[in-house]
C-alpha positions as CSV (number, residue, x, y, z in Angstrom):
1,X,109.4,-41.9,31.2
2,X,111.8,-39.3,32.4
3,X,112.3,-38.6,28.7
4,X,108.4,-37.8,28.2
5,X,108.1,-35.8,31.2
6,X,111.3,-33.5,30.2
7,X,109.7,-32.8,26.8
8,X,106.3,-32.0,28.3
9,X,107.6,-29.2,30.4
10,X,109.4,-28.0,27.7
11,X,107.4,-28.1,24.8
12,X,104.1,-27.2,27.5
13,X,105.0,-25.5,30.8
14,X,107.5,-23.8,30.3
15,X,106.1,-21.8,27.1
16,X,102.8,-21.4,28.9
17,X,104.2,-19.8,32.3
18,X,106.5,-17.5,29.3
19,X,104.1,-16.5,27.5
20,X,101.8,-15.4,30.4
21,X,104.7,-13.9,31.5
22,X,105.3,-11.5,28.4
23,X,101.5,-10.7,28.1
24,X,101.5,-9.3,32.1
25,X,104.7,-7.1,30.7
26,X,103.4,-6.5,27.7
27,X,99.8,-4.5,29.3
28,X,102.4,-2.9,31.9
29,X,104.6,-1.3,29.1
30,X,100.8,0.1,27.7
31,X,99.6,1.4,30.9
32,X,102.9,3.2,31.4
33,X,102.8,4.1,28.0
34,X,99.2,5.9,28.2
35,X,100.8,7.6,31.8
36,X,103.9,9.1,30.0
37,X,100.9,10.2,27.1
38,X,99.3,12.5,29.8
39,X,102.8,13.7,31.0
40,X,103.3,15.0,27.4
41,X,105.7,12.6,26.2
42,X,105.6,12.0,22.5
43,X,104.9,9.0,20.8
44,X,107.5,9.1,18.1
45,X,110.0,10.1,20.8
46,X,108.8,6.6,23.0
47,X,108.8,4.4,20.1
48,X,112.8,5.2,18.8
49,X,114.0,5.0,22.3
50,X,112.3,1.8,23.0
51,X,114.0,0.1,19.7
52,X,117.1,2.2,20.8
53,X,117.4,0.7,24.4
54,X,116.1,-3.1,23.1
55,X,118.9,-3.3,20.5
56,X,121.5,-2.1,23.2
57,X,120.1,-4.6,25.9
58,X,120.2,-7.9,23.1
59,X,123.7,-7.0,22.0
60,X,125.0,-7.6,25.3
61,X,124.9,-11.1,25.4
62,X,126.8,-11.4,21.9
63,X,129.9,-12.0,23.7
64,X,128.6,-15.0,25.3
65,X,126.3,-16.2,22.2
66,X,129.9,-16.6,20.2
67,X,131.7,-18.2,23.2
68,X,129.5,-21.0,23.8
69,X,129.0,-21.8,19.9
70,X,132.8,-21.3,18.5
71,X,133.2,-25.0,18.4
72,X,130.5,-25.8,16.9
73,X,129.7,-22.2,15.4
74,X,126.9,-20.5,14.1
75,X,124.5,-20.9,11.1
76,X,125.4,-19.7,7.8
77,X,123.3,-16.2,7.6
78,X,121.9,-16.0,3.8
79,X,121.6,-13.0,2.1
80,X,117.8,-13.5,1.2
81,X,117.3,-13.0,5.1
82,X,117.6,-9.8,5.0
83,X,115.3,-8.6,3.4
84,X,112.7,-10.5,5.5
85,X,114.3,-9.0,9.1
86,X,114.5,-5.8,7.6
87,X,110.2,-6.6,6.3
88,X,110.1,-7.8,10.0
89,X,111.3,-4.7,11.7
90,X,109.0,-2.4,9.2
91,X,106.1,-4.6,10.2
92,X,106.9,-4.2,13.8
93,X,107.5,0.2,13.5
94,X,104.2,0.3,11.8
95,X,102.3,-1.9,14.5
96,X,103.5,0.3,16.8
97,X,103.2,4.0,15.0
98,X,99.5,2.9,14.9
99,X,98.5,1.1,18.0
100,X,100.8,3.4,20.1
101,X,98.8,6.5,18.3
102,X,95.2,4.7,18.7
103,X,96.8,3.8,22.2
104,X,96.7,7.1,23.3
105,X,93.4,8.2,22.3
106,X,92.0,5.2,24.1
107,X,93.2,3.0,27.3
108,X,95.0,0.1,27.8
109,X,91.7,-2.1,28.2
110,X,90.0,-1.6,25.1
111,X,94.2,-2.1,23.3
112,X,93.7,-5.7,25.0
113,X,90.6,-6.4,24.1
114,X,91.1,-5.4,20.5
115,X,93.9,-8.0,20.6
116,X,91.9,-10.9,20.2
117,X,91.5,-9.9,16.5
118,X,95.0,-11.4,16.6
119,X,94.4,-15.3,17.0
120,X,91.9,-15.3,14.4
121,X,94.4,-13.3,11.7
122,X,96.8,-15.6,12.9
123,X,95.0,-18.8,12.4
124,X,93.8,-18.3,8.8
125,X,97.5,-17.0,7.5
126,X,99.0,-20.3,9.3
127,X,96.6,-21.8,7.1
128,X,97.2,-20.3,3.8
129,X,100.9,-20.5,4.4
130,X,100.4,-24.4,5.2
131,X,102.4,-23.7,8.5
132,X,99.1,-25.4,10.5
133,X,96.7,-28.2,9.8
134,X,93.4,-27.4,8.8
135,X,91.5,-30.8,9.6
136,X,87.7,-30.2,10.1
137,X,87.2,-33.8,11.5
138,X,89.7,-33.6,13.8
139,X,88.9,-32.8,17.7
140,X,91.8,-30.6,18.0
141,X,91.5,-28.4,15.1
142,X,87.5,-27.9,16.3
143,X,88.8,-27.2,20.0
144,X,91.1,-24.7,18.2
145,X,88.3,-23.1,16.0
146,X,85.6,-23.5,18.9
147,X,88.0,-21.5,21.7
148,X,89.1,-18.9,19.7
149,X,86.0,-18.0,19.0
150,X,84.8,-18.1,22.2
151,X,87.7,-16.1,23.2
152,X,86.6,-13.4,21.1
153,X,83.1,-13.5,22.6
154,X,84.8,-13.7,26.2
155,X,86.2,-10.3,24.9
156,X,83.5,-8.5,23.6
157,X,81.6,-9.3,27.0
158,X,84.4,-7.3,28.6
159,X,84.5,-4.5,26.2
160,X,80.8,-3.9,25.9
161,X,79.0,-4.8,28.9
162,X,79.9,-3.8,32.3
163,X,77.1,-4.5,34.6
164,X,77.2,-4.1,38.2
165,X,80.4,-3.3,40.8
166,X,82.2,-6.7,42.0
167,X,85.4,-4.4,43.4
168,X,85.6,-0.5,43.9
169,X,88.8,1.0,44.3
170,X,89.2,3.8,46.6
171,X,88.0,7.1,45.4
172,X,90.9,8.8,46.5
173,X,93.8,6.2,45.3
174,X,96.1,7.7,42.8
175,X,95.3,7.2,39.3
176,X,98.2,7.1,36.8
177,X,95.6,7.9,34.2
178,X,93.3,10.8,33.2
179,X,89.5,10.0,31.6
180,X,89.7,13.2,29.4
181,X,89.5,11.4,26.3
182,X,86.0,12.2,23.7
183,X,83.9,9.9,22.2
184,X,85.1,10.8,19.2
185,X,89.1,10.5,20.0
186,X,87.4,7.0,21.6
187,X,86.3,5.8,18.3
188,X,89.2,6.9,16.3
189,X,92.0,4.9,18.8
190,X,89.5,1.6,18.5
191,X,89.7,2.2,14.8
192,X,93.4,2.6,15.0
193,X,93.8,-0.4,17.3
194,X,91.8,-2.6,15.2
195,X,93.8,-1.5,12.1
196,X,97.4,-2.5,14.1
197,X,96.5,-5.9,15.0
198,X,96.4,-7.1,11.6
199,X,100.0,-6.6,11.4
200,X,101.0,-8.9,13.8
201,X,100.1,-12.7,12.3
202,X,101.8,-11.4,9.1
203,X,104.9,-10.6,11.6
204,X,104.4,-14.2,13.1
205,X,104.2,-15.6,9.7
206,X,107.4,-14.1,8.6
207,X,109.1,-14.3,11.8
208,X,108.5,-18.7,11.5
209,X,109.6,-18.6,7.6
210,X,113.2,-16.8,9.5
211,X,113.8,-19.4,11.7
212,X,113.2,-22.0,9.4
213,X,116.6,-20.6,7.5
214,X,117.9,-18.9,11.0
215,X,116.9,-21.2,14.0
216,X,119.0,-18.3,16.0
217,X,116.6,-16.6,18.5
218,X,118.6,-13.9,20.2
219,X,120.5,-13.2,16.7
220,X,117.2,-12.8,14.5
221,X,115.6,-10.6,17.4
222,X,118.3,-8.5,17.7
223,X,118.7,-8.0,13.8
224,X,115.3,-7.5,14.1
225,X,115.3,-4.7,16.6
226,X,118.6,-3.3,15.3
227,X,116.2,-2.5,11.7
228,X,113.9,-1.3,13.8
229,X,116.1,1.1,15.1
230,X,117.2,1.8,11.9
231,X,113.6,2.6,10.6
232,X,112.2,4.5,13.3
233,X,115.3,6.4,14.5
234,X,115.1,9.1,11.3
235,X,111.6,8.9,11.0
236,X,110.6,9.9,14.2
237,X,113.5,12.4,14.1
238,X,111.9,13.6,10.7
239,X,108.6,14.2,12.7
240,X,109.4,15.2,15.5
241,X,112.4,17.6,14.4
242,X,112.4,19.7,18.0
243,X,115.5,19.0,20.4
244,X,113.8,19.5,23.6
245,X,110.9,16.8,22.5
246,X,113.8,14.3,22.9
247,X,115.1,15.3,26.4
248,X,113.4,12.7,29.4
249,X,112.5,14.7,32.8
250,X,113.0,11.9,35.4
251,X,109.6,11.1,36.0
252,X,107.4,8.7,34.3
253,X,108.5,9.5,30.8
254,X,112.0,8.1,31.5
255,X,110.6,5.1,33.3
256,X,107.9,4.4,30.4
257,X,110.8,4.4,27.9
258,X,113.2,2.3,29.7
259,X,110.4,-0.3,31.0
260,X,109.2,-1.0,26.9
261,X,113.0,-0.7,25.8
262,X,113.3,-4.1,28.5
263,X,109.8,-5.3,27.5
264,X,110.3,-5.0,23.8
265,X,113.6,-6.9,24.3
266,X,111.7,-9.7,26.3
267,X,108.6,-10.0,24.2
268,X,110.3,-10.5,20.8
269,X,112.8,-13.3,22.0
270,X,110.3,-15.2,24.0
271,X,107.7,-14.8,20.9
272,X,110.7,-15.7,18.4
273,X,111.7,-18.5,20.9
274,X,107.9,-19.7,21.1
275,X,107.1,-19.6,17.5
276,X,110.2,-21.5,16.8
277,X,108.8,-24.1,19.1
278,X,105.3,-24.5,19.0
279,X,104.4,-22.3,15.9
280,X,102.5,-18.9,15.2
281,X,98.9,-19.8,16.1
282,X,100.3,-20.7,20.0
283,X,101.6,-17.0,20.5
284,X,98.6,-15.3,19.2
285,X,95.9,-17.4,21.1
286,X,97.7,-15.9,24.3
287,X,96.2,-12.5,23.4
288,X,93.3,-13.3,25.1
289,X,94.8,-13.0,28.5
290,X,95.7,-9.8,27.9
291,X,92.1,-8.5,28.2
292,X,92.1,-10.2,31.9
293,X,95.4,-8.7,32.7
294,X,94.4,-5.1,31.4
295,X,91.1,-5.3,33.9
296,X,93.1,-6.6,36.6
297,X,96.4,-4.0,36.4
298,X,93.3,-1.1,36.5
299,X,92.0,-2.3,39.4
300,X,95.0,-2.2,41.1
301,X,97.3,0.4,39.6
302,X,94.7,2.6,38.1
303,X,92.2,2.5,40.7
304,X,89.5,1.6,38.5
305,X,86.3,0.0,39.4
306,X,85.8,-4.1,38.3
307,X,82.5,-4.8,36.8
308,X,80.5,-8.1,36.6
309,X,80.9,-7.9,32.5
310,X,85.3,-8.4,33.1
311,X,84.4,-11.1,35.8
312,X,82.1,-13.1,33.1
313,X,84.2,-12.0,30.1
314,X,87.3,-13.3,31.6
315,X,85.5,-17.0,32.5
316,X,84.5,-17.0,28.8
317,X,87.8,-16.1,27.6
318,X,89.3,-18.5,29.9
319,X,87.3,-21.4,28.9
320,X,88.1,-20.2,25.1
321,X,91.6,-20.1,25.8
322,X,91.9,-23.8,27.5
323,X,90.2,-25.0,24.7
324,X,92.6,-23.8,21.7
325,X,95.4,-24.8,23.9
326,X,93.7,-28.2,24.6
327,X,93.6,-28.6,20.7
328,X,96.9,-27.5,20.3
329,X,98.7,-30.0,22.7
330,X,96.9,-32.5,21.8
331,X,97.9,-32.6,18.3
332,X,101.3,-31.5,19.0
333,X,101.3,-35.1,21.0
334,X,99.9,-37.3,18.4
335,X,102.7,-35.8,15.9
336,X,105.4,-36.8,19.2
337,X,104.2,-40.3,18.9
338,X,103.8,-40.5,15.3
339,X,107.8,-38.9,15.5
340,X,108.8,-41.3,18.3
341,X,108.3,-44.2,16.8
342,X,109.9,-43.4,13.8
343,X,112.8,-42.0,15.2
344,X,114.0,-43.0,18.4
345,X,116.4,-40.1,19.0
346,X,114.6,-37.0,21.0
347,X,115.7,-33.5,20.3
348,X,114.0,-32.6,23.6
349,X,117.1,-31.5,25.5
350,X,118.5,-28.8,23.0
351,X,118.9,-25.5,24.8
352,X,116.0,-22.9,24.9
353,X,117.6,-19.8,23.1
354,X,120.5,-21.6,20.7
């Protein structure tokens, strides 16, 4: 009994409260993002310093990572990784060159709720790639189908309709944010948006086929990062050749940069951490959160009004979202049962991160 309940809050609770946790920081690093935008920062210049500062925060804990496995010691790292943590971090400067640019010509609302394009992506590559099960008959592979589709509609419902005032902000709070964007500049960042989120299931799918060979999480992020660094570091230089485009003023520039440096640390190892655990379909149907989040942090931060449309999306995408997690647990236990009584012996109690 005490060995069930240990492996439901790690295989359930503790990924779920994580990954809403990395979706709340996730929206925050876009809304500073779109702030530093409108201060004139560039970019090119945000998106090397953020690889920059996540590389120098994950190689910290090195010393300790070698420590507490010198006994026992690490995997053998393969030379055929490489090249797929090097197609990782390529993936990952090319998600963001894009949704960072469409990003800017946008807001952080419709960058959520163009993330539910992610699930979906996500769902048929697992597929193709055999890494989930695609049984038709089967309750949880319809409650997976069935929610992430009703995510999506929970989404749109935000995006497009807006209805009446529930909550007005204060006309005269203090908004990070300026509404000076054109329809046209609207269009072309949904465009670009939509364009960057099909990037990230192949990253998922890649990321898994690494920790199949590499079941390492802080090592394979920070190589990750590190070639991300690599990548975006002379590129961006390249572009943006000017040296006083790369000094911060201490202002929201500096805070921007540093906050998605920490963020981009913290969303790749609890993504490469959840992935390793409960696959790459789990961590995209999270995306639909976001869109809740993004509403919410206006409200509050932005001093934006809430309309009916975000109340109603968000019950849609919530009921969406129970359902593909529904499907997901519940044939994640019929596998534990099916594994349980073939092997006694639990892996349940190996440590989150090595």
């Amino acid at each position: 009994m005490a060995s069930s309940g240990r492996y439901y809050w790690y295989m359930n609770v503790v990924p779920f409260f994580a990954m809403v946790a990395v979706e709340c920081f996730s929206v925050g690093s876009s809304v500073l993002f779109k702030a530093a935008t409108e201060k004139g920062l560039s970019y090119y210049v945000f998106i090397a310093y953020s690889y920059a500062i996540s590389t120098f925060i994950l190689l910290l804990p090195f010393p300790f990572i070698f420590f507490t496995t010198r006994s026992s010691g690490l995997p053998t790292f393969k030379a055929s990784l490489v090249g797929r943590i090097f197609l990782l971090g390529l993936i990952g400067f090319i998600f963001q060159l894009i949704g960072y640019k469409g990003l800017e010509f946008s807001s952080p609302t419709l960058a959520s709720a163009l993330s539910n394009l992610i699930p979906a992506f996500t769902y048929v590559l697992a597929i193709l790639f055999r890494m989930e099960k695609a049984t038709l008959k089967s309750s949880s592979t319809q409650a997976k189908i069935i929610g992430s589709i009703v995510s999506i509609i929970g989404a749109l419902v935000v995006t497009l309709y807006k209805g009446p005032i529930v909550l007005s902000a204060s006309a005269s709070s203090s908004s990070l944010l300026s509404s000076s964007s054109s329809q046209e500049d609207w269009v072309l960042g949904a465009f670009l948006l939509a364009a960057s989120y099909t990037l990230p299931p192949l990253w998922f799918i890649v990321q898994t086929q690494v920790m199949e060979q590499y079941p390492v999480e802080l090592v394979v992020v920070f190589l990750y990062n590190l070639c991300g660094t690599l990548i975006s570091a002379p590129a961006c230089i390249l572009v943006e050749s000017s040296f006083s485009v790369w000094r911060l003023k201490l202002d929201i520039t500096l805070l921007a940069v540093i906050f998605s440096g920490f963020c981009g640390c913290l969303v790749s190892v609890v993504h490469t951490w959840a992935i390793h655990l409960k696959g790459p379909v789990y961590v995209s149907t999270f995306k639909p959160l976001s869109v809740v989040i993004a509403a919410a942090m206006s409200v509050i931060f932005l001093g934006d009004a809430l309309y009916i449309g975000s109340v109603v999306g968000g019950v849609i995408i919530s009921i969406g979202f129970y359902a593909v997690l529904w499907g997901k647990a519940n044939e994640e236990l019929s596998e534990y049962i099916d594994s349980s009584q073939s092997q006694p012996t639990s892996k349940v109690n190996q440590p989150l991160l090595l």
